[in-house]
N, C-alpha and C positions, 0 to 999 in steps of 0.2 A: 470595486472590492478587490481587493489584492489577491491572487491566486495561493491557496495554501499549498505545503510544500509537505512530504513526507519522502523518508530518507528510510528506505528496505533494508533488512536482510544485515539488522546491526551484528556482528557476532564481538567486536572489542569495545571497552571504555573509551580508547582516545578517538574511536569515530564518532559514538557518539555524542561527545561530546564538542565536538569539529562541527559537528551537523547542528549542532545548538547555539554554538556560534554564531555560526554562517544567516542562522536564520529560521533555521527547518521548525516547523510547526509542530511536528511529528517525525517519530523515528519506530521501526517496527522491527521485529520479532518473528524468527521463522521455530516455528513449532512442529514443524514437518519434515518429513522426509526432503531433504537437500544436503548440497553440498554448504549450504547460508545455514541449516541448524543450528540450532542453538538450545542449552537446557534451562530448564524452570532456573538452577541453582545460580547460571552466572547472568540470566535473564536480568533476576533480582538484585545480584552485584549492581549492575550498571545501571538498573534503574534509580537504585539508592543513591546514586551519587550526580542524577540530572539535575539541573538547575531548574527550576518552576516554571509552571506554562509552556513544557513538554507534552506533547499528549504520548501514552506510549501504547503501541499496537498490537496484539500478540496474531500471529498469522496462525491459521488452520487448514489442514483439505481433510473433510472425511473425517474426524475424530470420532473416537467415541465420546458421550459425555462424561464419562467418569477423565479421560485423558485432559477435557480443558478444565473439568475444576480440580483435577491434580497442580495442573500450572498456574490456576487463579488461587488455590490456597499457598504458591511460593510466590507470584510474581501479581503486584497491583498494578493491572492492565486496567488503562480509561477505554479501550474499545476492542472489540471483536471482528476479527477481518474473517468472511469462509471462503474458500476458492476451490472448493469440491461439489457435489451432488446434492450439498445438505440444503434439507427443507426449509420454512421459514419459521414454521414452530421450533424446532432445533435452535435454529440460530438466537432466538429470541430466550432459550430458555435459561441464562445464566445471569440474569439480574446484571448487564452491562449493555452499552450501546452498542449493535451490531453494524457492518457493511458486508454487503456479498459482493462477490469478485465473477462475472461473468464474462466471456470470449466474446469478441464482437467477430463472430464467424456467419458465414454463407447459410441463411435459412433460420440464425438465432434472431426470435422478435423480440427487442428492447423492449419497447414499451411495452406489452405482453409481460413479459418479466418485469417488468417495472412495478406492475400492477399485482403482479406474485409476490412481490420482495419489497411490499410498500411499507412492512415496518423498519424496513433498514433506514439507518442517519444517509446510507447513500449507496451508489454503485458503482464499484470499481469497473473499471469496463481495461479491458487487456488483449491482448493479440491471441489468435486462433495459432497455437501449435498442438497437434494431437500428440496426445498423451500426459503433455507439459499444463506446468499450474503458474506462469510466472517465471520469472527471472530469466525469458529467455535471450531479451535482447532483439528481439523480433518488435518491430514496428505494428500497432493497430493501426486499423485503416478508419482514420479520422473522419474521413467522408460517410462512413458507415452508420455514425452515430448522429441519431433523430436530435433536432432542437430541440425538441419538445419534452424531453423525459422529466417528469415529474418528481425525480429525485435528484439532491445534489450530485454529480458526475467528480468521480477522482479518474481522472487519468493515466494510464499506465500502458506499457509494453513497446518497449525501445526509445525511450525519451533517453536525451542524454543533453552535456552540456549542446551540443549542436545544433539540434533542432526543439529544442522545450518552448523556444520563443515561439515559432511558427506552431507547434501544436495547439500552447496556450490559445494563439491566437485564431487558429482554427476551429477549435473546439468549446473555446470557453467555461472550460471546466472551472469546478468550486476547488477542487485539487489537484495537483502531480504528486503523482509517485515513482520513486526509482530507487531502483537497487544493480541491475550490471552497470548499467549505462554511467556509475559512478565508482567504479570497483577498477583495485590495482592486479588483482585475483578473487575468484569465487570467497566472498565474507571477508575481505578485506579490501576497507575502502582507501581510495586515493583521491586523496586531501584538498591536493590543485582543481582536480575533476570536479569533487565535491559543491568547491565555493563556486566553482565557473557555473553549475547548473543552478547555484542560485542566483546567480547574478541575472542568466538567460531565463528565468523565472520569474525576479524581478524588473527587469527590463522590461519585457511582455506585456505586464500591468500600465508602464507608463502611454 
């Protein structure tokens, strides 16, 4: 099966639309506190304008509920990304398919959490920096993660065109995810970078 691709932290039109090009499966949405924000109002600009069989992502940490169906009554998001504390009834309750976003740090049990978070379509699994929710650019430690997890695995935290082969091929995740590791600056992506991690994406697969 070919490893699916999602392209983070869109904030213009001609990214993601590069990113739909190139291949990407998925392109996401930061809803949160960053420097990658992005609002409901140009969310829905760009999504209006993707080509079909886009999936598109809207990211959260910690929302309230009233804040994601604010952005679900401007922008039609196919899934639900959380990357904060939130529970699973939370995550589950907006009538969309969810994934939760967990650190693969020193004493956190996957599977454990697997087993908590078994209504999710899947688990993003990301690198351990305190404080940070993502985009840091900081490598997970691929060795850390069980074969065994019973949920589809999106991989993320520090992939870039460089090493996405060797992770793929390490970890055999259902998905990659990236968002620096393809950026010219914070929410603006570079283009060259872009197509090179799909290529080192694609490649992996054969």
């Amino acid at each position: 099966m070919p490893t699916r691709v999602k392209i983070c932290g869109i904030t213009r039109l001609e990214d993601a639309i590069v990113a739909a090009e190139a291949g990407a499966d998925a392109v996401g949405f930061v809803f949160a506190t960053s420097a990658r924000r992005v609002t409901a109002e140009r969310a829905a600009e760009i999504v209006a304008k993707l080509p079909p069989f886009v999936t598109t992502v809207g990211l959260f940490v910690d929302p309230g509920a009233e804040d994601v169906e604010a952005v679900l009554r401007e922008v039609p998001l196919d899934l639900l990304q959380f990357h904060g504390a939130e529970v699973p009834a939370f995550c589950a309750g907006f009538g969309r398919p969810w994934i939760k976003a967990l650190a693969v740090a020193p004493g956190v049990d996957l599977l454990q959490s697997a087993a908590r978070f078994s209504g999710a379509r899947g688990l993003l699994l990301d690198a351990f920096v305190p404080g940070a929710h993502g985009g840091t650019g900081v490598t997970a430690d691929w060795h850390a993660i069980p074969a065994s997890l019973p949920l589809p695995i999106v991989l993320a935290g520090g992939l870039t065109p460089g090493n996405v082969a060797d992770a793929i091929r390490a970890v055999r995740p259902w998905a990659v995810d990236v968002s620096s590791g393809v950026e010219r600056e914070k929410g603006i992506k570079d283009h060259d970078k872009l197509r090179a991690f799909m290529r080192g994406a694609r490649n992996a697969d054969v």
